[in-house]
C-alpha positions in Angstrom: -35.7 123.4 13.5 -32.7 123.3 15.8 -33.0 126.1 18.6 -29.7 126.6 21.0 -30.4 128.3 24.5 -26.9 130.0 25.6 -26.5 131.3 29.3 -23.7 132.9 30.9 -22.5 133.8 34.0 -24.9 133.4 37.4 -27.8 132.0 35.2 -26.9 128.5 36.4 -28.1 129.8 39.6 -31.8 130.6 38.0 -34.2 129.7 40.3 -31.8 130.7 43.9 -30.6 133.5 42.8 -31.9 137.0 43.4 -35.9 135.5 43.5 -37.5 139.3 43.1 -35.6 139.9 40.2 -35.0 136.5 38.5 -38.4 134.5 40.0 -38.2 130.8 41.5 -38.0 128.7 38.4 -35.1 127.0 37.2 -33.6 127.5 33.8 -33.5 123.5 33.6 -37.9 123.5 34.3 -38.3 126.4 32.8 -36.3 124.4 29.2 -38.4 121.4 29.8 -41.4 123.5 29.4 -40.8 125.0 26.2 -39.5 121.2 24.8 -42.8 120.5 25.7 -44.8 123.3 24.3 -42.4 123.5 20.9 -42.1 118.8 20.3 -41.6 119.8 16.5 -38.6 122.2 17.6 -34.9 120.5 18.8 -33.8 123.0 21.9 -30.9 122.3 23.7 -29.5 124.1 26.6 -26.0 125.3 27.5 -24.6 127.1 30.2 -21.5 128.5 31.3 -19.4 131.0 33.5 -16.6 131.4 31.5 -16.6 133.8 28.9 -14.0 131.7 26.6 -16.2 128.9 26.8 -19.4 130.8 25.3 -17.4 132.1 22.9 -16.4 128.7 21.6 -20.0 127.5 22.0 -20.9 130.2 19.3 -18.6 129.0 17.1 -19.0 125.8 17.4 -23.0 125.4 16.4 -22.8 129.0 14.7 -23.0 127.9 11.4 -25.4 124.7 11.4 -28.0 125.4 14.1 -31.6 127.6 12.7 -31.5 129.8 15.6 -29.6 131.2 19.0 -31.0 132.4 22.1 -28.2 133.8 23.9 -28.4 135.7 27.4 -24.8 136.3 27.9 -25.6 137.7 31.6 -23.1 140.5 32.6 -21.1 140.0 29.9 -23.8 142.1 27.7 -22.3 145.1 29.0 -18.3 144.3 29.3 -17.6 141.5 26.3 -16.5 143.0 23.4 -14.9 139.2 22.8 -18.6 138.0 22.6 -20.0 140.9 20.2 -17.3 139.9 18.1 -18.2 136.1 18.3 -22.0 136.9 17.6 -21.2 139.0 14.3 -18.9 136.1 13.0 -21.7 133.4 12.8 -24.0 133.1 10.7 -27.2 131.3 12.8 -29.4 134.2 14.2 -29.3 135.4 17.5 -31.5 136.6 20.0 -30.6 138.5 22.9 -33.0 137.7 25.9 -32.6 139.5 29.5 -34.8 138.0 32.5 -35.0 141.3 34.1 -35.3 145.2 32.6 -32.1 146.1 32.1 -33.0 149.6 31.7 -34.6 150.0 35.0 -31.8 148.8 36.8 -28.3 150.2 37.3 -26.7 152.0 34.6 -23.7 150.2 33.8 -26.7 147.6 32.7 -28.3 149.9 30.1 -25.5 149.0 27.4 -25.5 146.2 25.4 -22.2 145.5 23.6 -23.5 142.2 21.6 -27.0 143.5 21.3 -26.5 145.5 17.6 -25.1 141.9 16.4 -28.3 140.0 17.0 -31.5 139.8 15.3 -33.2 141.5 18.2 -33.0 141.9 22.0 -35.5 140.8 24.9 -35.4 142.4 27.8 -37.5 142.5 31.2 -40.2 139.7 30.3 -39.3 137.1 32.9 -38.4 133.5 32.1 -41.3 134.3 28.9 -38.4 136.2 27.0 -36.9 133.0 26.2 -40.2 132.2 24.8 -40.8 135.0 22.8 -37.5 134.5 21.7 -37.9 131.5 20.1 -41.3 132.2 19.0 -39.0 135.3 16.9 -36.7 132.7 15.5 -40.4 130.5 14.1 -41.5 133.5 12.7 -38.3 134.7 11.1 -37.7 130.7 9.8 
């Protein structure tokens, strides 16, 4: 099983950034932990700031790769661009948010790519990648 982590804008910063909200692990130790929980699963990591560039990641391994998990950042709420990009593909997606987005600011409680993936994480910490791809095993 091939398994493609997506991150967009400010999650390069995992780790620094915002510690009470987004804890103090890298998305870079927090990747090598699940290669080494999952050895029978392929996961690779990509991250970007540039909406453009996500979009074309989609495309590019939507259609040969078993599974997506994608936390597209503030984009969630504003890319209509990405929505689009998820509903064209045909590898599942999973939408995974570090923090709660409902119990933070209200411009946050609306997910515009959300209804085009196989389900949405939200609020469970670094795990939600985890339970992500555990969703994607299940689903296989």
């Amino acid at each position: 099983m091939k398994v493609q982590i997506i991150n967009g804008p400010n999650l390069n910063l995992l780790g620094v950034r915002e510690p009470s909200i987004y804890g103090n692990t890298s998305i870079e130790d927090y990747v090598k932990e699940l290669k080494a929980l999952y050895t029978d699963v392929t996961i690779e990591y990509y991250q970007s700031n540039v909406e453009g560039e996500l979009i074309n990641k989609l495309h590019e391994i939507g259609f040969t790769y078993d599974g997506i998990i994608l936390n597209a950042g503030g984009y969630t709420h504003t890319s209509v661009a990405l929505a689009d990009a998820i509903a064209a593909i045909k590898t599942p997606v999973v939408e995974v948010h570090i923090s709660n987005i409902y119990a933070r600011e209200e411009y946050r409680h609306v997910s515009l790519t959300g209804k085009n993936c196989q389900g949405v994480l939200t609020g469970f910490g670094m795990n939600g990648y985890r339970l992500a791809l555990e969703s994607l095993l299940i689903k296989k």
